[in-house]
VEXZARO-327179 format. One record per residue: residue in one letter; y, x, z of N, C-alpha, C in turn. Coordinates in steps of 0.02 Angstrom, whole numbers, padded with zeros to 5 digits, always signed. Layout:
aYXZYXZYXZ;...
***
This chain:
x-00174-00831-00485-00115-00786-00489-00133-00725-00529;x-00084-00709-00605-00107-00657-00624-00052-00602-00599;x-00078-00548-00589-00029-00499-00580+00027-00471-00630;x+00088-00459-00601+00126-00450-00636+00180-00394-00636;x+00162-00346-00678+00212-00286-00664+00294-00290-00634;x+00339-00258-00599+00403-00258-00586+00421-00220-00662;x+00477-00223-00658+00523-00205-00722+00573-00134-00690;x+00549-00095-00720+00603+00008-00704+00678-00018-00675;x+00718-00081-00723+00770-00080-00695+00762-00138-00644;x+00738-00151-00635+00744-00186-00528+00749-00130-00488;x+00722-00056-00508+00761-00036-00446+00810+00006-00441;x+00838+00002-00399+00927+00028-00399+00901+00107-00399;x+00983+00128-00425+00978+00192-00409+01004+00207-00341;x+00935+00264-00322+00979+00294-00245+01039+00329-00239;x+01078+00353-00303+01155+00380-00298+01198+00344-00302;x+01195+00268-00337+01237+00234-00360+01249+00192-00303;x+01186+00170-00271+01188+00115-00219+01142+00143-00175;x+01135+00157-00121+01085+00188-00077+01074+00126-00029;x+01113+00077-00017+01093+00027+00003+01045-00015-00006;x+01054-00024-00082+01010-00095-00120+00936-00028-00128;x+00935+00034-00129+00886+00063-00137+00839+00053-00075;x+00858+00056-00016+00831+00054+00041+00804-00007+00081;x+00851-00064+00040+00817-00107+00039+00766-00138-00019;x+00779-00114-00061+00705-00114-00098+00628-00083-00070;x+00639-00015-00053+00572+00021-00023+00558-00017+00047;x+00629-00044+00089+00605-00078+00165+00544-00123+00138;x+00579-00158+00063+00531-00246+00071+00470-00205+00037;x+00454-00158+00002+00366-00170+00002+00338-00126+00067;x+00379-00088+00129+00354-00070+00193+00342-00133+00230;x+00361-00178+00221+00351-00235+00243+00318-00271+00233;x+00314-00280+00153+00249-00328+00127+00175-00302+00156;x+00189-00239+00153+00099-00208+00179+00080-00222+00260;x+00153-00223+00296+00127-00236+00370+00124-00322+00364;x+00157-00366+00346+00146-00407+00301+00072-00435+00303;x+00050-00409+00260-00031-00402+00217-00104-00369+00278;x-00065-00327+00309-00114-00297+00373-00108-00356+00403;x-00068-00403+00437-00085-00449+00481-00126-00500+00448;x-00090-00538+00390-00125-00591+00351-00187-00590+00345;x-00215-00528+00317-00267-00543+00299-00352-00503+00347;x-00312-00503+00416-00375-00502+00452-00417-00547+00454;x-00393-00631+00436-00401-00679+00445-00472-00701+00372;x-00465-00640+00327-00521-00623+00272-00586-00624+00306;x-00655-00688+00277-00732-00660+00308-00744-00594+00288;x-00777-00577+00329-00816-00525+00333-00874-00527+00274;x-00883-00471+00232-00920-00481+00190-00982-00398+00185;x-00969-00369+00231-00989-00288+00261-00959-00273+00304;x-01012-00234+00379-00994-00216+00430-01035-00160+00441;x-01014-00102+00454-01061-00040+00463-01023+00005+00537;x-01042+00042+00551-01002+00081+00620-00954+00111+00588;x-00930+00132+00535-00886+00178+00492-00850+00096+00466;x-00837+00066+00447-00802+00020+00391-00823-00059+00411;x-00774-00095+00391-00767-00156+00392-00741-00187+00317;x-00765-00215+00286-00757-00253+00239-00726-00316+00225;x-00671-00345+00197-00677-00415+00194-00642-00431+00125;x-00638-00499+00125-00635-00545+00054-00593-00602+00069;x-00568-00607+00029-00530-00675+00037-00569-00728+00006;x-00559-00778+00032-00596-00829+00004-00575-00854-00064;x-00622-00888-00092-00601-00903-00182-00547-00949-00174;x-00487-00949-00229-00445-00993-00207-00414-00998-00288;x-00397-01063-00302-00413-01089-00370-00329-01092-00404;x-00284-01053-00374-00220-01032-00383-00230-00959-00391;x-00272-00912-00378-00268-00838-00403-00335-00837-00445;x-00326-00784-00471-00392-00772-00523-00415-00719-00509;x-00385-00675-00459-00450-00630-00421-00429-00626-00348;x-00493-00604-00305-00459-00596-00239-00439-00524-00196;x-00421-00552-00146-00396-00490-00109-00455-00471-00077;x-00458-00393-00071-00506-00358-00021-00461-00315+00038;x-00504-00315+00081-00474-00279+00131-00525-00232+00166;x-00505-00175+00179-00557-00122+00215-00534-00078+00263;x-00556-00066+00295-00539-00039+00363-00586+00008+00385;x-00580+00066+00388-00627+00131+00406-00594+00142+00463;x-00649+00157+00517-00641+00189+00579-00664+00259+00596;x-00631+00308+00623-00634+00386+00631-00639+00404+00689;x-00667+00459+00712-00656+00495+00781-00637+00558+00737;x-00563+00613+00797-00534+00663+00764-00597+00713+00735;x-00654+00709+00759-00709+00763+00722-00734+00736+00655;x-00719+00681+00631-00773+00651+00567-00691+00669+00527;x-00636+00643+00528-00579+00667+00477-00512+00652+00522;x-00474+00704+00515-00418+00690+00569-00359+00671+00524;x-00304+00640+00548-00260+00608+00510-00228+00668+00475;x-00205+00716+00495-00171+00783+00467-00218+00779+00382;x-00272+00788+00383-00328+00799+00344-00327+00748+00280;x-00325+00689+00312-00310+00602+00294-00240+00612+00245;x-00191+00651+00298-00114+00641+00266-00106+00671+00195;x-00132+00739+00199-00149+00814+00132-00143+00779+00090;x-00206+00745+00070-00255+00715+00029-00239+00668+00004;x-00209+00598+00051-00185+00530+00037-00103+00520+00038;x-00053+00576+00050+00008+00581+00059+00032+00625+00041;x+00033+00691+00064+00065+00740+00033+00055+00768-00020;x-00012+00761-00047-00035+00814-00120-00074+00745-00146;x-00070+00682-00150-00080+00647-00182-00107+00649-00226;x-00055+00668-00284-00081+00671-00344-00132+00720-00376;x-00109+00785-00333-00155+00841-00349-00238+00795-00306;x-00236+00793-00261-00306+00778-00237-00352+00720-00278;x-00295+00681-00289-00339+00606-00343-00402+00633-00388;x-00403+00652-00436-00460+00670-00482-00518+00701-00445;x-00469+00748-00391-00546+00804-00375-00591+00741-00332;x-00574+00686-00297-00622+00643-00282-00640+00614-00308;x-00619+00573-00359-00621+00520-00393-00658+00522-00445;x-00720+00525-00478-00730+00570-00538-00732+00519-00608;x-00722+00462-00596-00690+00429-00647-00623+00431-00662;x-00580+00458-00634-00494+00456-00651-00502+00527-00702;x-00460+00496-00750-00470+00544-00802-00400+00593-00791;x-00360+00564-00780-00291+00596-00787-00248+00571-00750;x-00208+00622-00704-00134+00563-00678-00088+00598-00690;x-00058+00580-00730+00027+00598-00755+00084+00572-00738;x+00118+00622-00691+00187+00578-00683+00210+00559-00736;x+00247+00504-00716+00313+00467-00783+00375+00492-00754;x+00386+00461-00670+00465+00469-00664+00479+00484-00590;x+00521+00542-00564+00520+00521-00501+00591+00506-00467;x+00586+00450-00455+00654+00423-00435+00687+00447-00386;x+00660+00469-00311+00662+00499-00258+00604+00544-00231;x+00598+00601-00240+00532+00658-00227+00510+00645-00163;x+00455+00611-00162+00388+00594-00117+00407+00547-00067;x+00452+00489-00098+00473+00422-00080+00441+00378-00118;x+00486+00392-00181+00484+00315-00243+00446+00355-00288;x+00386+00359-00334+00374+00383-00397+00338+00337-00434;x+00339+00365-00512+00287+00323-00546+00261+00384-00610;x+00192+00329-00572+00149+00372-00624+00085+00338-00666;x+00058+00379-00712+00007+00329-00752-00075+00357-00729;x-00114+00317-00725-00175+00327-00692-00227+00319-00756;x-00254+00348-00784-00283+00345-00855-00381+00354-00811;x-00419+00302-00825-00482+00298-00801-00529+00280-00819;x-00606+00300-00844-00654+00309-00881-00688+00236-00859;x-00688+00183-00895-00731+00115-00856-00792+00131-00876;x-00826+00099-00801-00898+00088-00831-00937+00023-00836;x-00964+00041-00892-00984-00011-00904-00967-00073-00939;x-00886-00046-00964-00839-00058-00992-00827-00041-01062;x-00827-00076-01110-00817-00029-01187-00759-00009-01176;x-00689-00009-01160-00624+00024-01153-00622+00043-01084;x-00593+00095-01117-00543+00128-01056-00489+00089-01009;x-00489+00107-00963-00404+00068-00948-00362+00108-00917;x-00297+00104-00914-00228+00148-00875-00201+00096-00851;x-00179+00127-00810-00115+00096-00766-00066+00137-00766;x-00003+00085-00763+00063+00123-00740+00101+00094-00689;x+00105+00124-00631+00102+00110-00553+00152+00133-00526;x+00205+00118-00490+00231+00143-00446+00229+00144-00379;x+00234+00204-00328+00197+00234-00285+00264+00246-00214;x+00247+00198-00174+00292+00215-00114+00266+00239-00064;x+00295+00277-00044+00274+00299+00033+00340+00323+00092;x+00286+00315+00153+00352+00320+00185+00287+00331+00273;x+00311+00386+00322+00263+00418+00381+00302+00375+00435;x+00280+00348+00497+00335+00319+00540+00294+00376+00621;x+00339+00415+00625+00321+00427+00695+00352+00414+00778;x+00324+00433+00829+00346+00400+00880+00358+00335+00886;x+00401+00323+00916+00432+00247+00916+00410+00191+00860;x+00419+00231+00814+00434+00210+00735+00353+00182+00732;x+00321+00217+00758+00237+00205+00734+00214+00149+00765;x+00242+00124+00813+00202+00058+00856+00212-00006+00810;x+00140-00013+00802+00143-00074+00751+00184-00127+00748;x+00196-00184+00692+00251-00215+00705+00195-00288+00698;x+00212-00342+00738+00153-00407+00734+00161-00452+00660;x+00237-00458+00652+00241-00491+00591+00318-00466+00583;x+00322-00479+00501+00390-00479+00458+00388-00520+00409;x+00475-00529+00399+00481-00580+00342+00467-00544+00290;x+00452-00564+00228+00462-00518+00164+00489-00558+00111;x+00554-00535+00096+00590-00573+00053+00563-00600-00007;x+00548-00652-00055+00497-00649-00116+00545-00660-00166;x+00605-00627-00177+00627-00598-00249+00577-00538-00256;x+00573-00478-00207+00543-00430-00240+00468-00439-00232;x+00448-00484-00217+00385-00486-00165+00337-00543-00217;x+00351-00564-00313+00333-00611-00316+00252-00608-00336;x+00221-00567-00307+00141-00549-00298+00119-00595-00236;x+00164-00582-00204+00117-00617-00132+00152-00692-00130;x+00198-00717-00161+00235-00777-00132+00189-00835-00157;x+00124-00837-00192+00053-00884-00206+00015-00868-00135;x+00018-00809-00096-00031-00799-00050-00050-00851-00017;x+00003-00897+00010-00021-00950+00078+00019-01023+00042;x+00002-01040-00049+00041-01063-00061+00018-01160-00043;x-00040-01166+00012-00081-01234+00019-00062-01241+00091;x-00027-01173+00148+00024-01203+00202+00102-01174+00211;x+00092-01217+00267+00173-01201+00279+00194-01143+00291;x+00253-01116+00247+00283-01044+00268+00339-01052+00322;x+00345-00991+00352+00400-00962+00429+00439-00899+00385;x+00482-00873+00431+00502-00818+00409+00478-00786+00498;x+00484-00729+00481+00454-00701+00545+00495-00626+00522;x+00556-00608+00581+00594-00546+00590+00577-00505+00611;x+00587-00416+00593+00565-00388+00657+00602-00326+00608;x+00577-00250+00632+00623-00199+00652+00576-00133+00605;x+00600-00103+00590+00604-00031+00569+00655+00022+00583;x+00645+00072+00642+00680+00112+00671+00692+00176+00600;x+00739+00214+00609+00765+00237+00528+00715+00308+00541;x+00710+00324+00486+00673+00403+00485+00700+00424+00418;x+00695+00507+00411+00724+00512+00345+00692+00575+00319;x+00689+00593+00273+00650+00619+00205+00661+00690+00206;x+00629+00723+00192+00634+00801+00179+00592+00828+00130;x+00577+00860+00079+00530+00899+00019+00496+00972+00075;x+00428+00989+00098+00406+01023+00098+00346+01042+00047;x+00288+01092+00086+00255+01118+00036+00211+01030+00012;x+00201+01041-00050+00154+00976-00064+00181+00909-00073;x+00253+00920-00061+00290+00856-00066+00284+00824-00009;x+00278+00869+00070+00247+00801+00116+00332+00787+00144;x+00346+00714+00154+00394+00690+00174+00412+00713+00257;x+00465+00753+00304+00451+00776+00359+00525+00744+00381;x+00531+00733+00442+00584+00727+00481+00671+00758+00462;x+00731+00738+00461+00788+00794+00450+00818+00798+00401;x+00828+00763+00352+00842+00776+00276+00836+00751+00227;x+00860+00765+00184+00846+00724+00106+00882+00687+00091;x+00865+00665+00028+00914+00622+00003+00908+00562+00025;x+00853+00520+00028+00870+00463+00071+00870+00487+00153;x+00934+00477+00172+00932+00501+00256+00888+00432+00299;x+00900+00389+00278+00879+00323+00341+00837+00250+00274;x+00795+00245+00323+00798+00184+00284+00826+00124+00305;x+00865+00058+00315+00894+00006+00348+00820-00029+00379;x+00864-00045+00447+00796-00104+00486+00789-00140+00450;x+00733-00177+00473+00722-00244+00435+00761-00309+00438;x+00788-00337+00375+00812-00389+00429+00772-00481+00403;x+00813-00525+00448+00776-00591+00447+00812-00634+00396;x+00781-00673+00393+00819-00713+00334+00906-00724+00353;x+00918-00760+00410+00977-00749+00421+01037-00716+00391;x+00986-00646+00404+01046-00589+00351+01063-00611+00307;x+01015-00621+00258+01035-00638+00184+01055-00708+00181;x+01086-00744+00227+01123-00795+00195+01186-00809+00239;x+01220-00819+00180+01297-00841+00225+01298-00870+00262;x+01369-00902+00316+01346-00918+00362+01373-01010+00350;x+01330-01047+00409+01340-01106+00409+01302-01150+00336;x+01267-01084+00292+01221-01143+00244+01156-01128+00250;x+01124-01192+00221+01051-01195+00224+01015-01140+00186;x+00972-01129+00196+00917-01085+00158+00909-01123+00085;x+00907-01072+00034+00887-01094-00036+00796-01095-00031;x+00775-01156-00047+00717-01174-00069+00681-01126-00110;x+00709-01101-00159+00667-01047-00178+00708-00957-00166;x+00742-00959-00118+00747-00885-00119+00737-00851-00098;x+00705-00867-00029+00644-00812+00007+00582-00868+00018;x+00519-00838+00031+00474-00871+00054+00419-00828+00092;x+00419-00823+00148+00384-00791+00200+00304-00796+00199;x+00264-00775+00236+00180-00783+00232+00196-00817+00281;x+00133-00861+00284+00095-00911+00328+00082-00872+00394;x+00132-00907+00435+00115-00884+00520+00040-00883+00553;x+00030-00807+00566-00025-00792+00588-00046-00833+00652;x-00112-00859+00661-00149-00881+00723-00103-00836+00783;x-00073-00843+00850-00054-00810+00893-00099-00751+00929;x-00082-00675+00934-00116-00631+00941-00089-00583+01010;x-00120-00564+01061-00105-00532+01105-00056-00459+01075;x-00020-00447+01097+00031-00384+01087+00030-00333+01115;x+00009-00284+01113+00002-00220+01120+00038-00196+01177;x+00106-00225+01166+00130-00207+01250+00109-00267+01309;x+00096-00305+01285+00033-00346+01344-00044-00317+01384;x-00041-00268+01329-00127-00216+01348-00101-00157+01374;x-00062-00134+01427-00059-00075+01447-00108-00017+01425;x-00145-00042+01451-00225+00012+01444-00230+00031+01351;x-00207-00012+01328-00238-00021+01257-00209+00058+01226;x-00249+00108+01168-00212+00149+01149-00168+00095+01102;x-00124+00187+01089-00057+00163+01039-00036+00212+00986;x-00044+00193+00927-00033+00225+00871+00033+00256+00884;x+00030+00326+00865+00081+00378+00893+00111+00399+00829;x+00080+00398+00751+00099+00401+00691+00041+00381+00641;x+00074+00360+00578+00068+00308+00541+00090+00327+00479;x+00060+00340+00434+00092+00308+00360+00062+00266+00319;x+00099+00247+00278+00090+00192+00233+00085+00205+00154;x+00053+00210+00109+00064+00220+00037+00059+00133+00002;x+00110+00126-00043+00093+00067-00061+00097+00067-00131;x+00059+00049-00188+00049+00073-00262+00059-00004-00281;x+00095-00021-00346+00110-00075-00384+00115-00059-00442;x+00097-00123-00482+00104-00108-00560+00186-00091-00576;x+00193-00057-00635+00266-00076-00664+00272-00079-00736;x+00318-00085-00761+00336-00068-00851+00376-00031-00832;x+00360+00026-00870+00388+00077-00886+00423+00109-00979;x+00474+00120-00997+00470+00149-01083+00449+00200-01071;x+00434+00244-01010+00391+00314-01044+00316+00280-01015;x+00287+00252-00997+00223+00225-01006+00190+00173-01022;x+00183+00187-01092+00179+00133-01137+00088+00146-01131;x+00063+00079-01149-00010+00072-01154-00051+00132-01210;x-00086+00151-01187-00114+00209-01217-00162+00196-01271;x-00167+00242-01326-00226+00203-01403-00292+00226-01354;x-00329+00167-01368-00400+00174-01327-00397+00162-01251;x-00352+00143-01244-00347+00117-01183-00322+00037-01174;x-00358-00015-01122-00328-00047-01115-00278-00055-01060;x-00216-00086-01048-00184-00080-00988-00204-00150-00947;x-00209-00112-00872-00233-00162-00816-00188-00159-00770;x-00191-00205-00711-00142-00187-00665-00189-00190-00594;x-00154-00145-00529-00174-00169-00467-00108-00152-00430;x-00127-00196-00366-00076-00186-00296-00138-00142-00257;x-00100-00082-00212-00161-00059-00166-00111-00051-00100;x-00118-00063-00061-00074-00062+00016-00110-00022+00069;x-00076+00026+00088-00145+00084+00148-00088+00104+00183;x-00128+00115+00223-00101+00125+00305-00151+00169+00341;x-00124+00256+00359-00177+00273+00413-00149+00271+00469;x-00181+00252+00536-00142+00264+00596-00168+00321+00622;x-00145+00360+00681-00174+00394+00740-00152+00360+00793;x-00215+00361+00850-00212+00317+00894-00192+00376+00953;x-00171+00356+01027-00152+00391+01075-00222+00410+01107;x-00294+00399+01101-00352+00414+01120-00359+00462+01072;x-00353+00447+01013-00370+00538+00958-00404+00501+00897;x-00411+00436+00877-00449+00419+00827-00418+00368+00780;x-00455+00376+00735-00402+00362+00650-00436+00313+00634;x-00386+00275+00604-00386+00223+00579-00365+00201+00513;x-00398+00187+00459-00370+00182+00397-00382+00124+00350;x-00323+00090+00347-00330+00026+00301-00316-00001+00236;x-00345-00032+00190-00335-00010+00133-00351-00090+00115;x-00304-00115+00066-00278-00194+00050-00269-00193-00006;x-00295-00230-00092-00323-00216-00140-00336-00275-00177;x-00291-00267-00234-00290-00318-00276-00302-00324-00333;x-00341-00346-00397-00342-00315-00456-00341-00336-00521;x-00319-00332-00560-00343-00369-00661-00350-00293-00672;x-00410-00307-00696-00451-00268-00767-00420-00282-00829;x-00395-00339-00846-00355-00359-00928-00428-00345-00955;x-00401-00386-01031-00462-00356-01099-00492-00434-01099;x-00560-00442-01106-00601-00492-01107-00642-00491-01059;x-00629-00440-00995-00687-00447-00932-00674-00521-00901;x-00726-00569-00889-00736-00621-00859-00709-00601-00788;x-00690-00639-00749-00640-00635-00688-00705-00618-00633;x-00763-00664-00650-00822-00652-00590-00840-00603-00592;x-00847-00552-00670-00876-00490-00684-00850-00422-00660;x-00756-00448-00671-00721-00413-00636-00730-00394-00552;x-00719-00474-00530-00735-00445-00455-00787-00446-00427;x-00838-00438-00453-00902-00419-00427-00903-00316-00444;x-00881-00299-00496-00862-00228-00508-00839-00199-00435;x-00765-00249-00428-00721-00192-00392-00740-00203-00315;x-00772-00255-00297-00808-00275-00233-00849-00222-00229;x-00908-00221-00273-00950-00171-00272-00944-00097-00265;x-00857-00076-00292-00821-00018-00285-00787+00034-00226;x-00776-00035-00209-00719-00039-00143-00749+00012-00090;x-00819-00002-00056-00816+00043-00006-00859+00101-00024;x-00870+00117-00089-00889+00165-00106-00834+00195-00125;x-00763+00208-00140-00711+00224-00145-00698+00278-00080;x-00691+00228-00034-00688+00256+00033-00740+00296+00059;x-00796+00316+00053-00856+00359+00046-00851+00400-00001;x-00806+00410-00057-00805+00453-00080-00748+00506-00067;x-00711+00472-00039-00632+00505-00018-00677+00554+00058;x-00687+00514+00102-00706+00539+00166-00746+00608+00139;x-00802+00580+00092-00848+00679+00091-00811+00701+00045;x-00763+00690+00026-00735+00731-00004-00679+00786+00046;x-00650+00738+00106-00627+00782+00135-00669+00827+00201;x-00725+00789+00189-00782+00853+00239-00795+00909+00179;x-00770+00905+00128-00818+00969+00079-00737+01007+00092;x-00704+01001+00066-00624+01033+00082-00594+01080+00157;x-00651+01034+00224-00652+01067+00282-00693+01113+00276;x-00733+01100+00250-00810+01163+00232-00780+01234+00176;x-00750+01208+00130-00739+01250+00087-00639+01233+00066;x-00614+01253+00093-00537+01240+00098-00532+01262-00020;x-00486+01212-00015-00459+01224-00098-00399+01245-00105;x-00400+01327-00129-00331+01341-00125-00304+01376-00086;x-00326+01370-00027-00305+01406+00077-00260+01327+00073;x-00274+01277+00033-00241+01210+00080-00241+01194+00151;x-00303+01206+00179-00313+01179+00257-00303+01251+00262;
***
């Protein structure tokens, strides 16, 4: 499976249609909870007290694989507030100061302020004779209270979804329904999205295939196609005792085509999917997951490729974390 950018006009405008908009951002909130269940089922390929690692196995229908990582926190090593700054609200401002290969991130467009944006990610390869950029669009969306208790599975429609609809393409697919309680948007300092306001007021629940089809006919063969029903898993409201994520957000980054981000001279263009999720738990400790897909483009050999970004992956996450212990130590700005 090579990856494949969405196209600027797939998505609706939020003035024209606020409907078809909301259900666009529901289905990639979905694909990532989606993607959190699927792919626990990834070996293990690194295990440390801080992080969990995994890989999908080689599979001769994609040409690179999925990684999945999972960092575990107590509120003294990085607290979600801290987590949110950095990975949600000031986003873009924080990217470079960790990252010290990202050369540049330039917005292109913002469709809805600190919902829907897109922007281009311009980055120094190593080891690489070219450069490469991306041009990505960037969703996010915080679920608190209610809203935050994880969801076990969802359908995800695969018109917009046609990245993952190869995922489980050797078994049988389900559709699997479930719920998103509405929350709505507000612009504070940093762009952080807050409760009360905005232009998108709600986003629509989720719904099941059902919805989308009239009534009394069969399902079209190719017009949704669901992930492969997870092994059966105990439920959270079955564990009384168990904590419970009290809030949650999600950032989810995809390629796109864009006419204001056109491939750059000296650059080659690459694409990735990245899917993250931090939780806070009702005991006090964080949880952060991060789901990762990638083409390099150019002439990098596919093994060369993912042996790179394997090798990347949880040093990524080690670099974000001291980056936000140096920020507690030495605040940038009076940010914290």
């Amino acid at each position: 499976m090579v990856l494949v950018p969405i196209r600027r006009a797939v998505i609706p405008s939020p003035l024209e249609d606020q409907r078809k908009f909301d259900d666009f951002i529901t289905q990639y909130l979905n694909k990532c909870d989606d993607l959190l269940s699927y792919t626990k089922r990834y070996p293990i390929v690194k295990q440390t007290p801080l992080m969990t690692v995994q890989r999908q196995n080689r599979n001769p229908h994609e040409t690179h694989r999925w990684l999945r990582r999972d960092i575990f926190l107590h509120h003294l090593e990085s607290s979600y507030d801290e987590l949110k700054q950095v990975m949600f609200s000031c986003r873009a401002e924080h990217l470079p100061r960790w990252m010290p290969q990202l050369l540049a991130v330039d917005k292109v467009e913002t469709v809805v302020p600190n919902l829907c944006q897109v922007f281009r990610y311009s980055y120094k390869s190593q080891g690489l004779k070219a450069n490469r950029d991306y041009c990505q669009l960037v969703v996010m969306r915080e679920f608190l209270g209610e809203t935050a208790k994880l969801k076990p599975r969802i359908f995800t429609p695969s018109a917009s979804m046609a990245n993952l609809a190869l995922l489980s393409r050797t078994q049988s697919s389900t559709s699997i329904s479930g719920q998103f309680a509405n929350n709505a948007f507000s612009s504070s300092r940093c762009g952080s999205p807050t409760e009360g306001g905005g232009l998108v007021k709600s986003l629509k629940p989720v719904r099941s295939m059902a919805d989308f089809q009239a009534p009394n006919k069969a399902p079209a063969h190719n017009q949704f196609a669901g992930l492969t029903q997870a092994p059966p898993v105990t439920s959270e409201d079955d564990l009384p005792d168990a904590p419970r994520p009290i809030r949650r957000f999600q950032v989810v980054t995809v390629p796109i085509e864009h006419r204001n981000c056109t491939e750059q001279r000296g650059f080659v263009r690459a694409f990735y999917e990245t899917y993250e999720e931090v939780r806070e738990y009702s005991d006090g400790h964080v949880e952060w997951s991060c789901i990762h897909h990638s083409d390099f483009s150019g002439w990098v050999p596919s093994f060369v490729a993912d042996h790179s970004i394997a090798t990347a992956f949880p040093k990524e996450a080690e670099a974000l974390l001291d980056y936000v212990q140096r920020i507690r130590t030495h605040p940038l700005n009076n940010e914290y």
